[in-house]
VOPAGU-2260 file (C-alpha; in pm, 1 decimal, decimal comma):
REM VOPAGU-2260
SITE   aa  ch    i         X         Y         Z
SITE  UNK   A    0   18303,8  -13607,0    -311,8
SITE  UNK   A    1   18150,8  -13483,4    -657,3
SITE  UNK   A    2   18241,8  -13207,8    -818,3
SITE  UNK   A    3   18009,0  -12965,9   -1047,3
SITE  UNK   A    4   18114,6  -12928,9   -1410,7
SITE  UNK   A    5   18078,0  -12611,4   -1538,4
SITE  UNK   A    6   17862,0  -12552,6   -1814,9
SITE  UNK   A    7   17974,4  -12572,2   -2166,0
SITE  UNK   A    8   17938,5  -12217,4   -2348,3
SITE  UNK   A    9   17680,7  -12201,9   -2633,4
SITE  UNK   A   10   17805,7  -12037,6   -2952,8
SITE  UNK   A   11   17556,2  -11873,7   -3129,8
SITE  UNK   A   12   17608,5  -11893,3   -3469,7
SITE  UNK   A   13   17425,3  -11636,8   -3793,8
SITE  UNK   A   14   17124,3  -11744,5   -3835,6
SITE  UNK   A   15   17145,9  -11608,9   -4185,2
SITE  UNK   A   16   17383,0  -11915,6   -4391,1
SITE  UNK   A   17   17563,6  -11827,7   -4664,0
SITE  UNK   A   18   17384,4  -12017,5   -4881,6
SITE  UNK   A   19   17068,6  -11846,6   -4824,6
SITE  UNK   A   20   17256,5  -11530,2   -4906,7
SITE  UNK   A   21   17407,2  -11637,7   -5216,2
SITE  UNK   A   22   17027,0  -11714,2   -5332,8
SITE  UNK   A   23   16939,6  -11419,6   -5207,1
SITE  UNK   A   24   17134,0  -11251,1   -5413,5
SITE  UNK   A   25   17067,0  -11487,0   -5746,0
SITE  UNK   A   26   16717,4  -11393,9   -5666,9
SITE  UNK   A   27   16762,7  -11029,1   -5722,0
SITE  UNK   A   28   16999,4  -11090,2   -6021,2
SITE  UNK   A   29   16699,4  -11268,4   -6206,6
SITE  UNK   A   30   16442,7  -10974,7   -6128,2
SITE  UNK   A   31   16669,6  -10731,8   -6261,7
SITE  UNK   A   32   16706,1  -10940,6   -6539,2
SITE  UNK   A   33   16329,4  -10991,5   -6616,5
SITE  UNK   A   34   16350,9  -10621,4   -6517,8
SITE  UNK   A   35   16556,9  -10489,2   -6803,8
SITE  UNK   A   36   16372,4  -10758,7   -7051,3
SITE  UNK   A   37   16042,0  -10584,6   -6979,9
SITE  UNK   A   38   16185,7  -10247,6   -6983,7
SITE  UNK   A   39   16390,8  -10279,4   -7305,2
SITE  UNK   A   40   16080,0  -10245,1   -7562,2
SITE  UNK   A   41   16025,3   -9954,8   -7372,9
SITE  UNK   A   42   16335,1   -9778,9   -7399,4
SITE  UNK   A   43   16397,3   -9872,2   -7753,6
SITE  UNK   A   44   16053,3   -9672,2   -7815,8
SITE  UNK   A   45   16190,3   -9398,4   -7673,8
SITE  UNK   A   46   16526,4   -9364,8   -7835,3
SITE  UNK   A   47   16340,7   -9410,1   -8161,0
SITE  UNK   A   48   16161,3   -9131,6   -8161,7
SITE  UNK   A   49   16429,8   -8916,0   -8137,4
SITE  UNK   A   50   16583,3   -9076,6   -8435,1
SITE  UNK   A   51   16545,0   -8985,5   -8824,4
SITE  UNK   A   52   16307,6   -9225,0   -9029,6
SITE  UNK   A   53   16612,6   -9415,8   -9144,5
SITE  UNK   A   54   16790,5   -9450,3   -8827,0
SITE  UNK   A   55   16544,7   -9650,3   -8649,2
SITE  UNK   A   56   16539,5   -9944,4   -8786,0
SITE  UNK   A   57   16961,1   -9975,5   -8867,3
SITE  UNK   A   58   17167,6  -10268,7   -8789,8
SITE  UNK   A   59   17344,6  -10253,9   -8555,5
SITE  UNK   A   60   17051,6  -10126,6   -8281,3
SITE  UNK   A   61   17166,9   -9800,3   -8209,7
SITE  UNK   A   62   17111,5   -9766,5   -7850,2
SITE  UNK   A   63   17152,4   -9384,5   -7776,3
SITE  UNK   A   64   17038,9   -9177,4   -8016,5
SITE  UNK   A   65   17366,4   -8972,6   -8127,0
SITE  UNK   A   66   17187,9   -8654,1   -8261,8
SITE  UNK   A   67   16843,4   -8634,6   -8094,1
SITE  UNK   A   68   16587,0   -8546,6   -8306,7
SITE  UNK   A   69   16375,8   -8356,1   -8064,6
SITE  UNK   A   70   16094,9   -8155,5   -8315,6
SITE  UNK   A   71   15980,9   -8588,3   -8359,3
SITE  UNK   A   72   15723,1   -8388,7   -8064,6
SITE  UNK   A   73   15654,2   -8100,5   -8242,3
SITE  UNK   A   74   15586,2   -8275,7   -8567,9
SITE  UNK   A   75   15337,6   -8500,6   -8425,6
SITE  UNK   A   76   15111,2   -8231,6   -8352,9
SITE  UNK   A   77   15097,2   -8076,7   -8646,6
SITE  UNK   A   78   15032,6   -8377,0   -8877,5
SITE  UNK   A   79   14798,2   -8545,7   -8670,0
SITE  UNK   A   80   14491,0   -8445,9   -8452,1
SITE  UNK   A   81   14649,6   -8572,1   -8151,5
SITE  UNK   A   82   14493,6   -8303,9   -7919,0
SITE  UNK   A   83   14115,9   -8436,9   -8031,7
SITE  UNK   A   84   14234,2   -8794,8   -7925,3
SITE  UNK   A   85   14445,4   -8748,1   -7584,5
SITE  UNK   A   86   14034,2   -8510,0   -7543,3
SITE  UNK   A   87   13880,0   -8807,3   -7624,9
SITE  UNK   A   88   14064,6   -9076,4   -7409,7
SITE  UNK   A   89   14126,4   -8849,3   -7092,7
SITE  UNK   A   90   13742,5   -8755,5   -7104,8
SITE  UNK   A   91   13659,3   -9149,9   -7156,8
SITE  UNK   A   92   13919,0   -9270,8   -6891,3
SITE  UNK   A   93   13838,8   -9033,0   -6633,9
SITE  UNK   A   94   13440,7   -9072,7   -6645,7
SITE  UNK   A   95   13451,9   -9415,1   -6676,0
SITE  UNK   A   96   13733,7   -9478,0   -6358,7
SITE  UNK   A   97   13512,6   -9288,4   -6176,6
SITE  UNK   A   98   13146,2   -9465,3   -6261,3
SITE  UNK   A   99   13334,5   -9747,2   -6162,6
SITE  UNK   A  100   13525,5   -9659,8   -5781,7
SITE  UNK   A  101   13170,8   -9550,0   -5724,7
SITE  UNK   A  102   12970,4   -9818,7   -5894,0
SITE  UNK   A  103   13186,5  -10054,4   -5736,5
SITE  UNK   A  104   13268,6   -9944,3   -5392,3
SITE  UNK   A  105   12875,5   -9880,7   -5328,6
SITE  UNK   A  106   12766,6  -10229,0   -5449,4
SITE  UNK   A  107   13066,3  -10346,4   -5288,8
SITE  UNK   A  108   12902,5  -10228,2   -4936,8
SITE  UNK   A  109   12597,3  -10392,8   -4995,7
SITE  UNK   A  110   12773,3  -10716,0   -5069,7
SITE  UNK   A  111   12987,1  -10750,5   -4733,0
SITE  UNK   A  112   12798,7  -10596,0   -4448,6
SITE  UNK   A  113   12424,9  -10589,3   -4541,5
SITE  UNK   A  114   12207,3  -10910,1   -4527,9
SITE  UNK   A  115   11949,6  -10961,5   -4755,3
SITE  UNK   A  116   11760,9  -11284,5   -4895,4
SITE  UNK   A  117   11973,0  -11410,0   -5204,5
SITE  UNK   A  118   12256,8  -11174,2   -5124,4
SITE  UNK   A  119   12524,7  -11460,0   -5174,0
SITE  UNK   A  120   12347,4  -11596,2   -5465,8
SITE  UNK   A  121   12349,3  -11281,1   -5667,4
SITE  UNK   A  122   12663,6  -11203,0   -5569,4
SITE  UNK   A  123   12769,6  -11537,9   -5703,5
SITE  UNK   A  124   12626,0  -11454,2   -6003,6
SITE  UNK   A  125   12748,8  -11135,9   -6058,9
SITE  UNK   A  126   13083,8  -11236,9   -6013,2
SITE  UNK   A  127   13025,3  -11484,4   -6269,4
SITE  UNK   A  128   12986,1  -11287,1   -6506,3
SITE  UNK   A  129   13393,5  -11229,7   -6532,8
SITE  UNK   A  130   13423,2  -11608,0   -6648,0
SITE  UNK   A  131   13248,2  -11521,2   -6963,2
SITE  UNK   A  132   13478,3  -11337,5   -7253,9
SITE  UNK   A  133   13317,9  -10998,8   -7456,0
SITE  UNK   A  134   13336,2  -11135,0   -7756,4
SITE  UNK   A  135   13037,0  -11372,6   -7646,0
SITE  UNK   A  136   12811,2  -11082,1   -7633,3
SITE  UNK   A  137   12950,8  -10838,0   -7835,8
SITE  UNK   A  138   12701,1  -10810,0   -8105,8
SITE  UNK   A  139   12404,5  -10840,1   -7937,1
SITE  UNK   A  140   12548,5  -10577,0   -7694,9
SITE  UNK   A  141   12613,0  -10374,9   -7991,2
SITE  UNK   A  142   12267,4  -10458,1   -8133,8
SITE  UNK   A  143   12117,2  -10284,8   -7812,2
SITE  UNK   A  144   12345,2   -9982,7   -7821,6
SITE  UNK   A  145   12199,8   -9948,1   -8185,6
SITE  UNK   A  146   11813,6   -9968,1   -8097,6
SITE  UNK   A  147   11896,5   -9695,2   -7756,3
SITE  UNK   A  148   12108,2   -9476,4   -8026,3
SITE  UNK   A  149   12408,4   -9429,1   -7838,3
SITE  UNK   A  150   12607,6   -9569,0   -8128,5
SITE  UNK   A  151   12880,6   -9318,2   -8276,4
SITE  UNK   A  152   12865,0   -9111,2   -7898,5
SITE  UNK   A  153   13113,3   -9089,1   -7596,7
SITE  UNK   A  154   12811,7   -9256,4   -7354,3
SITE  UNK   A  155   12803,3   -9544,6   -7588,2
SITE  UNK   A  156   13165,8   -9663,1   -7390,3
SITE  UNK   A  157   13047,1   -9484,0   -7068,6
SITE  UNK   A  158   12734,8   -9686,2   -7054,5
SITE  UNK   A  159   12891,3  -10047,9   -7130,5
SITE  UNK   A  160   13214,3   -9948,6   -6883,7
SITE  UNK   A  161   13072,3   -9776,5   -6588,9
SITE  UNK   A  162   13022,6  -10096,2   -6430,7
SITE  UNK   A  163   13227,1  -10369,0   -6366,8
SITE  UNK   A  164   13255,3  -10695,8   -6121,2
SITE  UNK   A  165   13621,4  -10726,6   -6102,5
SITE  UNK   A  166   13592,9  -10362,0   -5871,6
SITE  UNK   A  167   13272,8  -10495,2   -5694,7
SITE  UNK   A  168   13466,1  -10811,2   -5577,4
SITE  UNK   A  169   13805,4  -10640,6   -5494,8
SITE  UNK   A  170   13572,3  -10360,6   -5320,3
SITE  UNK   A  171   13387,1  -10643,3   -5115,5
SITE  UNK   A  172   13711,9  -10802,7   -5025,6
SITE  UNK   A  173   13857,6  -10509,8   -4826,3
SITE  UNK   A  174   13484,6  -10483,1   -4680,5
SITE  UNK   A  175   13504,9  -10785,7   -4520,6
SITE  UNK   A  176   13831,5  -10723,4   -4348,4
SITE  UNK   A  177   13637,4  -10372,4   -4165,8
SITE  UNK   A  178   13514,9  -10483,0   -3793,0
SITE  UNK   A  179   13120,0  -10517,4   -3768,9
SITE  UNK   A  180   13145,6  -10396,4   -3461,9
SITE  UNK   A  181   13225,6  -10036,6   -3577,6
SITE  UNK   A  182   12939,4  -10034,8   -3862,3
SITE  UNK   A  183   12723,3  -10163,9   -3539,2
SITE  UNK   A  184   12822,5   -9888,9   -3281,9
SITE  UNK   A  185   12763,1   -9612,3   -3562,8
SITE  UNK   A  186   12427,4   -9777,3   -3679,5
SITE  UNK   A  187   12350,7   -9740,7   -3261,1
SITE  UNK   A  188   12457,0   -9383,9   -3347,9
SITE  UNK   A  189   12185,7   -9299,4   -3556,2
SITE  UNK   A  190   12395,7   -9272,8   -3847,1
SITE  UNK   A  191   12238,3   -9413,0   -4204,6
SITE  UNK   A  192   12392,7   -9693,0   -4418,4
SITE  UNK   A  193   12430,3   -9393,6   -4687,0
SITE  UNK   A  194   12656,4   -9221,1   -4393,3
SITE  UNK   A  195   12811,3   -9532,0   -4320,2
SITE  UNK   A  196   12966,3   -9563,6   -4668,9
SITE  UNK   A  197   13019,2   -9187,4   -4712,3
SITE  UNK   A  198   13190,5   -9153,4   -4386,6
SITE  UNK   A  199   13337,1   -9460,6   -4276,3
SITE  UNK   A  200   13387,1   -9670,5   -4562,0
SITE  UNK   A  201   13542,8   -9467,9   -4830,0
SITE  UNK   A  202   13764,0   -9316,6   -4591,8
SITE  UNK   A  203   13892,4   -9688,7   -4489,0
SITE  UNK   A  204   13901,6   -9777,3   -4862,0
SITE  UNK   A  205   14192,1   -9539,1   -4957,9
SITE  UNK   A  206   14439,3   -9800,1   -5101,0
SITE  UNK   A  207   14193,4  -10059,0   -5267,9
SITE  UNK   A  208   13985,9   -9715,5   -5442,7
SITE  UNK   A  209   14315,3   -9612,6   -5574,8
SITE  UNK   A  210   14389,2   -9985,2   -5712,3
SITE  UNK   A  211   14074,4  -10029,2   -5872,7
SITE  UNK   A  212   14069,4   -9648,9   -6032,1
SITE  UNK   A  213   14426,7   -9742,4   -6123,0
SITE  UNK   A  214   14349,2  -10077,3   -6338,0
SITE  UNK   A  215   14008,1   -9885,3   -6477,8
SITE  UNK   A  216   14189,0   -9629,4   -6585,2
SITE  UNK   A  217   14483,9   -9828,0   -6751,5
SITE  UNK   A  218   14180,3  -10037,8   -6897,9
SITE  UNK   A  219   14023,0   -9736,7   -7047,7
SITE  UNK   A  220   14273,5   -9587,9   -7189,6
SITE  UNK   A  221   14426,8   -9870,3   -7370,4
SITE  UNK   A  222   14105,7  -10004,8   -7493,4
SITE  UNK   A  223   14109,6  -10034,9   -7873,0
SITE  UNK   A  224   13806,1  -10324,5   -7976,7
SITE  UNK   A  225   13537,0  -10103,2   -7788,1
SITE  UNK   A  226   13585,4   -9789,1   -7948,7
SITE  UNK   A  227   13702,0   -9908,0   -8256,9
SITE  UNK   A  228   13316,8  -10055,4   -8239,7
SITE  UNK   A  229   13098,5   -9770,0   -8154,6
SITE  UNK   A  230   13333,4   -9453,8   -8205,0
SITE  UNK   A  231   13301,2   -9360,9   -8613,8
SITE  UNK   A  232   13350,7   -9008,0   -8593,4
SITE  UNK   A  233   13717,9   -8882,9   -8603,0
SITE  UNK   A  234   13583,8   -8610,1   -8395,5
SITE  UNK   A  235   13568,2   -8873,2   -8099,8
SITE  UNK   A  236   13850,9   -9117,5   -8185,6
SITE  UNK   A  237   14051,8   -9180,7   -7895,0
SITE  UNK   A  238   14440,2   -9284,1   -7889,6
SITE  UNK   A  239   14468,7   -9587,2   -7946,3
SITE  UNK   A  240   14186,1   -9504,4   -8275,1
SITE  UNK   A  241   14413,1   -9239,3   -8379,7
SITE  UNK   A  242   14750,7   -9412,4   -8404,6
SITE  UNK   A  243   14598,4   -9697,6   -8599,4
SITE  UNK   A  244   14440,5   -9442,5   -8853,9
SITE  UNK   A  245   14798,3   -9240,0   -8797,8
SITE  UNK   A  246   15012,1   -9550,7   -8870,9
SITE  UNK   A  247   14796,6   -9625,3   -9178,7
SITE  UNK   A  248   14840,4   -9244,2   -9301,7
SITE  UNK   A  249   15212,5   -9274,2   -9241,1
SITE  UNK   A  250   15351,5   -9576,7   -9257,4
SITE  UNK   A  251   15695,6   -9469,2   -9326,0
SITE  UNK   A  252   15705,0   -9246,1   -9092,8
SITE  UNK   A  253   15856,9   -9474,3   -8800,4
SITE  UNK   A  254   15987,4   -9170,3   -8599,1
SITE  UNK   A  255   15657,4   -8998,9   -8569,5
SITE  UNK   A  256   15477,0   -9360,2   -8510,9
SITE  UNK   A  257   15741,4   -9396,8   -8250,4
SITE  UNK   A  258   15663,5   -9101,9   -8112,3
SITE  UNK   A  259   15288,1   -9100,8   -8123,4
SITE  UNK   A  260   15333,4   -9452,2   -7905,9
SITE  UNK   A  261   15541,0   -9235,4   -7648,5
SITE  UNK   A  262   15285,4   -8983,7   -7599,7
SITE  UNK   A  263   14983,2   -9263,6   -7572,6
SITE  UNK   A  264   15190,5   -9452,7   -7273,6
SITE  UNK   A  265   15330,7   -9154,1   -7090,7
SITE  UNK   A  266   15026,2   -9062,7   -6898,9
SITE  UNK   A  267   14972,9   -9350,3   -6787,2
SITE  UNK   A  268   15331,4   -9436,1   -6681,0
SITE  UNK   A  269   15348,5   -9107,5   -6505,3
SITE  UNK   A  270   14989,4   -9195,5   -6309,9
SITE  UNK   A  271   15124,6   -9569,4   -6240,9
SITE  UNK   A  272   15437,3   -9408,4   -6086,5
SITE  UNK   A  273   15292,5   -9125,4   -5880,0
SITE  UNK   A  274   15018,5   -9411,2   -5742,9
SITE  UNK   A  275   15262,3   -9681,6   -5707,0
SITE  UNK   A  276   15230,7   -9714,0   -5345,7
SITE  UNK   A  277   14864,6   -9716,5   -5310,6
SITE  UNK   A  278   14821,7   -9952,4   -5557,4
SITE  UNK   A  279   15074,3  -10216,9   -5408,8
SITE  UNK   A  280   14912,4  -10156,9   -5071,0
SITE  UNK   A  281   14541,9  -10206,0   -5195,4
SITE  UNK   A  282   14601,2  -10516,4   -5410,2
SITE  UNK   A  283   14774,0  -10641,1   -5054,5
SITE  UNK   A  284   14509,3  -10550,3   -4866,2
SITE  UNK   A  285   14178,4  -10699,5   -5068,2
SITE  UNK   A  286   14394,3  -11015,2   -5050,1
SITE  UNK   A  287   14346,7  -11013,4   -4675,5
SITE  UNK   A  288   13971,1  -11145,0   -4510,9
SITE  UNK   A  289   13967,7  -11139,7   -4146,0
């Protein structure tokens, strides 16, 4: 006569080891670390200028700034023209982010969902064009601006600017990952290609327009070669101009350089922050083809 064993219980152990959390947790250690390394140059900015001339530069570093020197900001305005060059750069930065969101994104259209002889080709050669550095063509570039007259005027960096093939090819990545089915069933529709991209496209295109207006815009405004080319005038100096011409009047003056520095990268920190989560969504997203 046989008897039936019972079965033997299964413990179910974490599926999380220890180990892995102890990596886990070396892994975050190192980020912060990398974190604060990155951040440092920028905090030390700030705590200068709200130091004295001969404060920032003591040794020991002085971390915290004991007795904050707060008219550093009020200074800075009067001695310098800084209100002509934050003009200058928003004007440039916001013109030329968005030539290119609409530059791009339209092109972009064209690229991924209509067919046309030679579209790959071109497209291959547009997107070529990356590979090759600005200072290949920079004079004769700078030769043309000088025979259309644009030299010495705002449109001179609008013109070379408002177009670009990094946005075209992040713009056609997201493209591709739209069904052609629902392009199809509003072409059945009646609706246009111009409605297509007007009202179906950009709407779509939230994240990866506010990733590429958010790297044109950090582009434009810390460009220093292009208008330190065309832009003579002090009247249209932007910045990044204006705190090289700034450092050169006062070079002793390491408070109000500090300073001057603050107010150049604030805007853009503030814009970075307050976009944040589109931006990490639409660099995920033109990563994706489906």
């Amino acid at each position: 006569m046989t008897t039936l064993s019972r079965p033997i219980p299964v413990v179910l152990r974490p599926t999380t080891p220890r180990r892995s959390r102890s990596w886990r947790l070396l892994g975050y250690l190192a980020l912060a670390a990398a974190s604060a390394g990155v951040l440092l140059p920028f905090y030390w900015m700030v705590m200068s200028s709200l130091k004295t001339n001969n404060d920032v530069f003591t040794l020991p570093v002085e971390w915290i700034a004991a007795d904050p020197v707060w008219s550093n900001y009020a200074d800075i305005w009067a001695k310098s023209d800084m209100t002509t060059w934050l003009g200058n750069t928003v004007l440039l930065s916001a013109t030329v982010t968005f030539l290119q969101v609409f530059t791009g994104s339209f092109a972009a259209y064209g690229f991924a969902k209509i067919r046309f002889p030679g579209r790959d080709a071109l497209f291959l050669a547009y997107i070529g064009t990356l590979a090759v550095p600005w200072q290949s063509y920079m004079v004769p570039q700078f030769v043309m601006m000088s025979k259309l007259q644009l030299t010495d005027t705002l449109w001179s960096i609008v013109a070379l600017q408002a177009f670009g093939a990094l946005g075209v090819f992040m713009m056609k990545q997201f493209y591709e990952t739209v069904p052609d089915e629902l392009l199809d069933a509003a072409r059945i529709d009646g609706m246009s290609e111009y409605g297509i991209y007007r009202r179906i496209m950009l709407p779509l295109s939230a994240p990866a327009l506010a990733s590429l207006a958010l790297i044109t815009l950090v582009t434009t405004w810390n460009d220093y070669l292009g208008p330190l080319l065309y832009l003579r005038s002090p009247d249209l100096w932007t910045i990044q101009l204006g705190l090289k011409s700034f450092i050169s009047q006062y070079n002793a003056e390491h408070a109000l350089i500090m300073t001057g520095s603050v107010l150049s990268v604030l805007p853009i920190v503030v814009i970075f922050l307050a976009g944040q989560r589109y931006f990490v969504e639409g660099i995920a997203t033109t990563g994706l083809k489906g």
